[in-house]
N, CA and C of each residue as an Amber inpcrd file, in Angstrom:
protein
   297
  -3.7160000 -32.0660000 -11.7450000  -2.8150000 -31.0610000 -11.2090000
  -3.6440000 -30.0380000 -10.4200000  -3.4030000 -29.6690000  -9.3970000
  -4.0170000 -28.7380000  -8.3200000  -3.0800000 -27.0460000  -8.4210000
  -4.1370000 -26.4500000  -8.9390000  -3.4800000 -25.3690000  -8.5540000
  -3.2060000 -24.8350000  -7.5300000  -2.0960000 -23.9240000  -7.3310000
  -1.6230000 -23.3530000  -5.9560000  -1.8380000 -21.7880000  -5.8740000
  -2.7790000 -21.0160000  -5.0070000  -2.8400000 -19.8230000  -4.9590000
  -1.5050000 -19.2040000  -4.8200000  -0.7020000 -18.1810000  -5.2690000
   0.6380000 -17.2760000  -4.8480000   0.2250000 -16.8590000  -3.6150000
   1.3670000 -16.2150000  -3.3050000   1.3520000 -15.9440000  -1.6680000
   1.2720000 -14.4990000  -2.0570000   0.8650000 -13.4850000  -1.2620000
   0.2500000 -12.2460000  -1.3280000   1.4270000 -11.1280000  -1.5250000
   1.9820000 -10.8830000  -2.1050000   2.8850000  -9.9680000  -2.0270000
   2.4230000  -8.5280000  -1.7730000   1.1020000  -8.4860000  -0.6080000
   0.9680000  -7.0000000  -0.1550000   2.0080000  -6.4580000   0.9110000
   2.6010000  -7.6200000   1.3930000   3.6800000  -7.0970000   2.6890000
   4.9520000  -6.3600000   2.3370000   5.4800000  -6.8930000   0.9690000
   6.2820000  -6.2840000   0.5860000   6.2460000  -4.6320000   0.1300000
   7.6810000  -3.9840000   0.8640000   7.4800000  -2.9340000   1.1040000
   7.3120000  -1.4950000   0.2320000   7.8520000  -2.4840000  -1.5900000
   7.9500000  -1.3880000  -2.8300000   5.7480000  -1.7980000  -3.3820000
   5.4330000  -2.7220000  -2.1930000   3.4160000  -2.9000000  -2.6000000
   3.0230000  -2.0110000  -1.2490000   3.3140000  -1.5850000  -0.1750000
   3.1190000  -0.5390000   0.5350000   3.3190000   0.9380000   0.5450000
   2.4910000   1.4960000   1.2990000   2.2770000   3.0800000   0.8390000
   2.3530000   3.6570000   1.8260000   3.6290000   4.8170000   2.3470000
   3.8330000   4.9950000   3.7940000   3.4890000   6.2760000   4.1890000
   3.2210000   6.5130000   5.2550000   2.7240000   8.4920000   6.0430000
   3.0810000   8.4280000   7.3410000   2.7480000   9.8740000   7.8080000
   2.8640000   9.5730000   9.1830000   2.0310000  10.7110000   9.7730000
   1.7050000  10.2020000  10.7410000   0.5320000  11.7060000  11.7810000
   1.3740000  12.8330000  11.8480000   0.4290000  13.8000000  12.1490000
   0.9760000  15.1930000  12.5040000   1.0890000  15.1330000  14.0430000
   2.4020000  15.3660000  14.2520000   3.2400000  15.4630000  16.1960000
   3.8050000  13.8040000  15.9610000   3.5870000  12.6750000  15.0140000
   4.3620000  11.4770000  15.7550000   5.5720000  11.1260000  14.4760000
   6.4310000  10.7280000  14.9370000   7.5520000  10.2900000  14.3610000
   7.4640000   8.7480000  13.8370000   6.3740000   8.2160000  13.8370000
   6.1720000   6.5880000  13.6020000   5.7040000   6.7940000  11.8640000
   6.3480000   5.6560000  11.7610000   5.9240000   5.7330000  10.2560000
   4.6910000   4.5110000  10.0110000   3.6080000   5.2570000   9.3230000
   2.8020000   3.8190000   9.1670000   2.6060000   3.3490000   8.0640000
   2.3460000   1.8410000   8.0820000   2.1900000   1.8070000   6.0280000
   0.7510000   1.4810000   6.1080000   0.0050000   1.4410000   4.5330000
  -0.9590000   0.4180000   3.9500000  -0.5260000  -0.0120000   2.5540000
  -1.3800000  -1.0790000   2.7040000  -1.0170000  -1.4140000   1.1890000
  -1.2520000  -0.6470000   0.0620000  -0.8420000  -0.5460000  -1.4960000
  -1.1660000  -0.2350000  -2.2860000  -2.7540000  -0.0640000  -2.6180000
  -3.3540000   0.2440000  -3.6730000  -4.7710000  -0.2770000  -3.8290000
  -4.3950000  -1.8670000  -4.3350000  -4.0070000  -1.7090000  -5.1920000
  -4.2320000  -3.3100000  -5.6990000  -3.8760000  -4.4970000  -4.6960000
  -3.1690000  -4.2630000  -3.8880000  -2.9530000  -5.0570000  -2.7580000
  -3.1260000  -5.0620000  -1.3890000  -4.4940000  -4.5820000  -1.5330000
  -5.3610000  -4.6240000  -0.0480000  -6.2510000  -5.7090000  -0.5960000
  -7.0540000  -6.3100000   0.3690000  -7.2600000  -7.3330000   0.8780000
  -8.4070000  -7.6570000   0.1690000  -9.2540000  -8.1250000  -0.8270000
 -10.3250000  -8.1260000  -1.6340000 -11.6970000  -8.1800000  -0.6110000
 -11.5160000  -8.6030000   0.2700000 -12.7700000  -8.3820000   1.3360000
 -12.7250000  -7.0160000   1.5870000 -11.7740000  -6.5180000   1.6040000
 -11.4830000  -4.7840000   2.2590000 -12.2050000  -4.1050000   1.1110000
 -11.5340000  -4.2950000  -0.4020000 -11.7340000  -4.0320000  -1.3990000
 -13.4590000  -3.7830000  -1.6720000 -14.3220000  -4.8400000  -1.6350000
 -15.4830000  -4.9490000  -1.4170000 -16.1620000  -4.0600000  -1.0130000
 -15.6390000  -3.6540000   0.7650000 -16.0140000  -2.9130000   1.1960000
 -16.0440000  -1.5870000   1.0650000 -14.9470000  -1.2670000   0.0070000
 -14.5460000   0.1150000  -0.1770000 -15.6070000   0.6940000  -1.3540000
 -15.5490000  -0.2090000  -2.2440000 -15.8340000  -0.5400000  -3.7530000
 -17.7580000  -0.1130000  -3.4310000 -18.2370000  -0.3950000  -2.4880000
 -19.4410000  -0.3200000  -1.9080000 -19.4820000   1.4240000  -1.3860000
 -18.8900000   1.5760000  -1.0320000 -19.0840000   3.2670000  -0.3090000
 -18.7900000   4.2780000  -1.2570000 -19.4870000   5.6300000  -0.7660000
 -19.9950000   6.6650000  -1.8100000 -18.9270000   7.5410000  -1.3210000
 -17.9510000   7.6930000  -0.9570000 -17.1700000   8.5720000  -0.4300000
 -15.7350000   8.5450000  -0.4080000 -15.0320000   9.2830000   0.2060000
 -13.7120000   9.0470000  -0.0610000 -13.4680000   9.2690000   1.7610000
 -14.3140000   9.3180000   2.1760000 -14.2120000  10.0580000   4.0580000
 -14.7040000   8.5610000   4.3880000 -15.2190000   7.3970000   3.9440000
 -15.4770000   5.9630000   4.1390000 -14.7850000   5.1880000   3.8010000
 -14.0250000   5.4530000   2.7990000 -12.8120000   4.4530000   2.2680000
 -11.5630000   4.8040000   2.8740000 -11.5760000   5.8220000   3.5550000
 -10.0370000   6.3430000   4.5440000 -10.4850000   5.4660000   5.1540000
 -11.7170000   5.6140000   5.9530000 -12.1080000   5.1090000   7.3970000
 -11.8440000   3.5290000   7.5000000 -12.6430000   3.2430000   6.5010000
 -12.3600000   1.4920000   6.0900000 -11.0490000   1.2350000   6.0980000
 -10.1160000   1.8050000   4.8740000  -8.6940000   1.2630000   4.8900000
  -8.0920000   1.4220000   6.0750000  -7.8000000   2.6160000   7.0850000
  -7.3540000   2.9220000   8.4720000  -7.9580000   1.7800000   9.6850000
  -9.1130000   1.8490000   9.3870000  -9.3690000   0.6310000  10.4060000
  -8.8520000  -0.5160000  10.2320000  -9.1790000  -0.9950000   8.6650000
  -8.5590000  -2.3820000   8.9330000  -7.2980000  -2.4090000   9.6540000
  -6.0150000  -1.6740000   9.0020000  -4.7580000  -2.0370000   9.0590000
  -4.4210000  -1.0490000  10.2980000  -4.7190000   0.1570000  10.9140000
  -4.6630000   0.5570000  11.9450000  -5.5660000   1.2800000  12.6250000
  -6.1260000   0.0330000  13.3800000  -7.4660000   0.6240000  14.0090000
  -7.2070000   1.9220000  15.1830000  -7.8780000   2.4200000  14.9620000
  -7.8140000   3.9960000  15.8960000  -7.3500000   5.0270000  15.2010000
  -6.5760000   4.9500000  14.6780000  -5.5060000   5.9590000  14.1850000
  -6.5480000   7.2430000  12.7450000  -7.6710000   6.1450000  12.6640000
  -8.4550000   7.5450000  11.9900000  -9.1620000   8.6440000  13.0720000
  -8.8940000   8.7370000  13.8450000  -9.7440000   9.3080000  14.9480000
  -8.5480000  10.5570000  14.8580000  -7.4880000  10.4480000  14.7080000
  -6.4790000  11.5130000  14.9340000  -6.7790000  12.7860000  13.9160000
  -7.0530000  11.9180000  12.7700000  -7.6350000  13.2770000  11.7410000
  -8.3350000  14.0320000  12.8580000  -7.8480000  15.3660000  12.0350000
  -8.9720000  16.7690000  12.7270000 -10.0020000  17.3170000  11.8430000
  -9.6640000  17.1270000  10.4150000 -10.6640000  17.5470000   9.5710000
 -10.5590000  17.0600000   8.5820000 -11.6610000  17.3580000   7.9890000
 -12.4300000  16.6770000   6.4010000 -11.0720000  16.9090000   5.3470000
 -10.0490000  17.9610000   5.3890000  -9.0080000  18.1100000   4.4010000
  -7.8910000  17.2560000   4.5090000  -7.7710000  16.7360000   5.8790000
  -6.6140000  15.7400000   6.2520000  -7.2240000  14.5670000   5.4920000
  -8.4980000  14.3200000   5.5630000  -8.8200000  12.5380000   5.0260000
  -8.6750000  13.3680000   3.5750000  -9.1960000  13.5320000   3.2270000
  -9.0390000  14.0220000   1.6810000  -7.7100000  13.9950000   1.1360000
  -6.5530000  14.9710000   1.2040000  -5.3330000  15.1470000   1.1390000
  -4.7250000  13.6840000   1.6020000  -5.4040000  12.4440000   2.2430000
  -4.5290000  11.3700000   2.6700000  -5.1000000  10.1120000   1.1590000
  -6.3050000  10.4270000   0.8220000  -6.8030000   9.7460000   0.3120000
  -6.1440000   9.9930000  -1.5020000  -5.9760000  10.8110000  -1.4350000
  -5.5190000  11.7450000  -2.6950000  -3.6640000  11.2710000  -2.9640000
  -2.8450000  11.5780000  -1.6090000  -1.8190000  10.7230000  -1.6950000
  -2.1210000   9.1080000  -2.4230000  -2.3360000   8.7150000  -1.1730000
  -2.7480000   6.7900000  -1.7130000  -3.1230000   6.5990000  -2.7250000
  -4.2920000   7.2460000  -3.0050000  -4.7340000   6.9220000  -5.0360000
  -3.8230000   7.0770000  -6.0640000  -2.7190000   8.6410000  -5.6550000
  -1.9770000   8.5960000  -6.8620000  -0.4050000   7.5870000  -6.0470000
  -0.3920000   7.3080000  -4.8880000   0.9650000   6.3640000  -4.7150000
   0.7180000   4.8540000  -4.9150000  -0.8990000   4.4640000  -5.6720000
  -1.3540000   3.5740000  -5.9860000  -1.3960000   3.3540000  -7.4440000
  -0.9190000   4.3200000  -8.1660000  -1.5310000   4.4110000  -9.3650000
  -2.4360000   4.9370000 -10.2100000  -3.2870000   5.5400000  -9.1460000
  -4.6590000   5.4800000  -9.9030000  -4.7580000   7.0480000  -9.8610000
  -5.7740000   7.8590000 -10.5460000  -6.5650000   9.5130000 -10.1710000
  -7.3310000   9.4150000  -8.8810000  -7.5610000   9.8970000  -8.5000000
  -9.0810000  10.5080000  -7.8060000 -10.1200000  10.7590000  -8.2620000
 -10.3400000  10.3860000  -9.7220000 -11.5070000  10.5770000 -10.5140000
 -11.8750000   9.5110000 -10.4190000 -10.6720000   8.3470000 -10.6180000
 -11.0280000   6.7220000 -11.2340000 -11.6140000   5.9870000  -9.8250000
 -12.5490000   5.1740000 -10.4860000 -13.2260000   4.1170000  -9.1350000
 -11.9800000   2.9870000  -9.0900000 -11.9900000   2.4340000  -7.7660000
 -11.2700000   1.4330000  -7.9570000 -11.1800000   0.5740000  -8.8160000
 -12.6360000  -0.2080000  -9.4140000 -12.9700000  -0.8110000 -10.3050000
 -12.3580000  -0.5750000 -11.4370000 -12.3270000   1.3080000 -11.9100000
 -11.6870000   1.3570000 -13.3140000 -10.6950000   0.9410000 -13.2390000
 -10.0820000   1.4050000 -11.8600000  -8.9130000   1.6220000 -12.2470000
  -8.0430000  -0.1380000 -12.4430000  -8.7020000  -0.8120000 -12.6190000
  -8.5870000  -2.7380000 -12.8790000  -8.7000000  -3.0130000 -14.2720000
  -9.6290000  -2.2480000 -14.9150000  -9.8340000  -2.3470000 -16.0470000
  -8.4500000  -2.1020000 -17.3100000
């Protein structure tokens, strides 16, 4: 018997996490934490910061759009949303927060 990987349920929209820029009316999503992309994951899981893991998650899923931040409190305050609309603190590493 061959197992079959599931199909990713990050697209679905109650596993997405939504915002929007300051001046635009577009709404953008990313995924949850647990359902971003384990290569992404990797990459995040690797960096000492929370101003590298915006950058990482924003690029993957919408490249450019970190450039709009104006300051260090916007990535912060965005990153701080996502962790707790993910589940998790801002204390917890991603890692714990698996455990």
């Amino acid at each position: 018997m061959v197992y079959e990987v599931p199909t990713s349920k990050a697209s679905i929209d109650q596993n997405q996490w939504s915002f929007k820029m300051p001046g635009d009316r577009k709404t953008y999503k990313v995924p949850k934490l647990q359902f971003i992309k384990p290569s992404l994951m990797r990459e995040m899981d690797a960096m000492n910061n929370r101003i590298d893991r915006v950058y990482a998650l924003l690029e993957h899923y919408h490249p450019g759009i970190v450039d709009r931040f104006e300051g260090l409190d916007q990535v912060e305050a965005f990153y701080t949303a996502w962790a707790e609309g993910s589940g998790i603190t801002t204390g917890e590493s991603s890692a714990s927060s698996e455990s």
